[in-house]
C-alpha positions in Angstrom: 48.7 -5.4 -24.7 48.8 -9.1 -25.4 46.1 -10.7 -27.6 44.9 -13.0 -25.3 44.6 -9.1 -23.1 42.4 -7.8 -25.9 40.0 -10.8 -26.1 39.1 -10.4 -22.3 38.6 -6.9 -22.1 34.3 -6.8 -22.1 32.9 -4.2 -24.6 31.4 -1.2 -23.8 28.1 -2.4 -25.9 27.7 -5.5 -23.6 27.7 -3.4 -20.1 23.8 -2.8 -19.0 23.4 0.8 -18.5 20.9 3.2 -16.8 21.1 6.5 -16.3 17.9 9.1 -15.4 17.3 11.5 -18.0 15.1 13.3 -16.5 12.0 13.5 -13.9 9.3 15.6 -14.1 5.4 16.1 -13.1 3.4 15.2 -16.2 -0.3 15.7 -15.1 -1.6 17.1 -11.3 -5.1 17.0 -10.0 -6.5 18.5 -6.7 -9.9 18.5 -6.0 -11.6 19.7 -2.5 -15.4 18.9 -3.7 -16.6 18.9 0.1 -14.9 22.7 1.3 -15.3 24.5 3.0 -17.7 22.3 5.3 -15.8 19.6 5.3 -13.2 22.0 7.7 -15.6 21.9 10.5 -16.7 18.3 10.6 -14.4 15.7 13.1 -11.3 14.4 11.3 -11.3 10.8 11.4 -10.5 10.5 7.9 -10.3 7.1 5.3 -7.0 7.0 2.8 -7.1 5.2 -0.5 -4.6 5.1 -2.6 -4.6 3.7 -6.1 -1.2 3.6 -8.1 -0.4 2.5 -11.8 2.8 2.3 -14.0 3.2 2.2 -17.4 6.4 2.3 -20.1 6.7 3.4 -23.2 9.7 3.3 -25.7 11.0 6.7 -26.9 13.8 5.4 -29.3 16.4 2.8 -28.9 17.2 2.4 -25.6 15.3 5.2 -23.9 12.1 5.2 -22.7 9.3 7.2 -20.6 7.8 5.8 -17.4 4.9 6.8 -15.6 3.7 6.5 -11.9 0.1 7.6 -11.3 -0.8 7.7 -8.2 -4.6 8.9 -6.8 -5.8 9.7 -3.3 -8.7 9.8 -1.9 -9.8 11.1 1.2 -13.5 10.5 3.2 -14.8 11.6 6.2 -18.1 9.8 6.5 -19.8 9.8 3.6 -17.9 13.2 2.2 -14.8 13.2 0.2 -12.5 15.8 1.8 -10.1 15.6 -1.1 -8.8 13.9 -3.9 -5.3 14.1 -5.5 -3.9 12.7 -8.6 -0.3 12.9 -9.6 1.2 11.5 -13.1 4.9 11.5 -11.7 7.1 10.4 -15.0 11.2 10.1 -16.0 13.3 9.1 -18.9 15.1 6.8 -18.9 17.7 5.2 -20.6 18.5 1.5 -20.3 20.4 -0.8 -22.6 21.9 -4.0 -22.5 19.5 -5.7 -20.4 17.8 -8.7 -21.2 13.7 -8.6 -22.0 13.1 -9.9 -18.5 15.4 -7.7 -16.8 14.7 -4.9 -18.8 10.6 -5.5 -18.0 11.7 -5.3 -14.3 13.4 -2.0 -14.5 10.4 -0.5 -16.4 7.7 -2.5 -14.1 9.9 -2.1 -10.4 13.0 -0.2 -10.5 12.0 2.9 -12.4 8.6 3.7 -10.0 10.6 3.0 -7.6 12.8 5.9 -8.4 9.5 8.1 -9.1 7.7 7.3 -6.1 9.5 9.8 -3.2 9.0 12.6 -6.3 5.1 11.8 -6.4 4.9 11.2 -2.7 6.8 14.7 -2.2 3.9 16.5 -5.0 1.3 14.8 -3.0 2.1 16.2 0.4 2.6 19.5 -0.9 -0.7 19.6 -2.2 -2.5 18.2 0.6 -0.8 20.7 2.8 -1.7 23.9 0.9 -4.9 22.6 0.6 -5.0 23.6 4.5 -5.3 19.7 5.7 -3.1 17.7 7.8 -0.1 16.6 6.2 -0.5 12.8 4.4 2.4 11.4 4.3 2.2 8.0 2.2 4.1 4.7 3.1 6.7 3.2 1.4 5.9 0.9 -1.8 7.3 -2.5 -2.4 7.6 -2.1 -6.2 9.1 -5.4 -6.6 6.3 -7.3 -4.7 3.7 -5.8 -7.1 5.3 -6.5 -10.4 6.1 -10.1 -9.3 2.3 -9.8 -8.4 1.8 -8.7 -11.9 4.0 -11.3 -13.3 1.6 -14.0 -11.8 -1.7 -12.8 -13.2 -0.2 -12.5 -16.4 1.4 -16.1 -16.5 -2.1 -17.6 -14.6 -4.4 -17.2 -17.5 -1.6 -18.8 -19.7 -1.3 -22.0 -17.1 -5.3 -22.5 -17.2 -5.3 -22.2 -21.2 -2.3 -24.3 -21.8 -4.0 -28.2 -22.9 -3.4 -31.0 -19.9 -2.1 -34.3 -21.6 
């Protein structure tokens, strides 16, 4: 090898890297407050879904992100069910810089999470003898560069006009 050959070559501590660690169900709630009566009323029934994500470091490099995700279901006035599922993974992710690396934890990683948390929550809907929910897709990316602009807003209307 030449030296101008070993001056070229990129080192392994410059590459970004990810890799899952692992994925796993951290917390699970199902609650059927209005059963058994709520089995013989018309289904015609009103979805909300709330979701949050949060990161936190482990050690260097590795960190723990969580999706929540809770679903309620009305008929009427009655709540037919309501499910809450902490889907979480660790991750590791180095070389990244902070922007990037608040992307991954704010977008990439629930996006990752989300088919495991959507899976939990149509299994428990289903044995809780209702029909099967099956939630949409979530643009990940959209809601952290939503995020990203109530975050920088406050700053802009604090910041002094000359």
């Amino acid at each position: 090898m030449s030296e101008k050959d070993s001056t070229t070559a990129p080192s392994a501590e410059a590459q970004p890297q990810f890799a899952i660690q692992r994925v796993y169900l951290k917390d699970v709630s199902f609650e059927t407050p209005s059963s058994p009566a709520v089995f013989a009323v018309q289904w015609q029934p009103e979805v909300n879904v709330e979701l949050n994500s949060g990161g936190t470091r482990l050690a260097d490099d590795v960190y723990e992100v969580v999706l929540t995700l809770t679903v309620t279901c009305k008929v009427g006035d009655k709540t037919a069910y309501l499910v809450e599922v902490q889907q979480a993974g660790i991750f590791t992710i180095a070389g990244f810089d902070e922007a990037t690396l608040g992307g991954m934890l704010g977008s990439y990683c629930p996006n990752v999470l989300f088919p495991y948390a959507r899976e939990a929550i149509g299994n428990l809907v289903s044995k809780g003898s209702f029909p099967q929910l099956m939630l949409a897709p979530i643009n990940f990316d959209a809601l952290y560069a939503q995020h990203l602009e109530r975050q920088q807003a406050p700053a802009e209307q604090e910041a002094p006009v000359h």
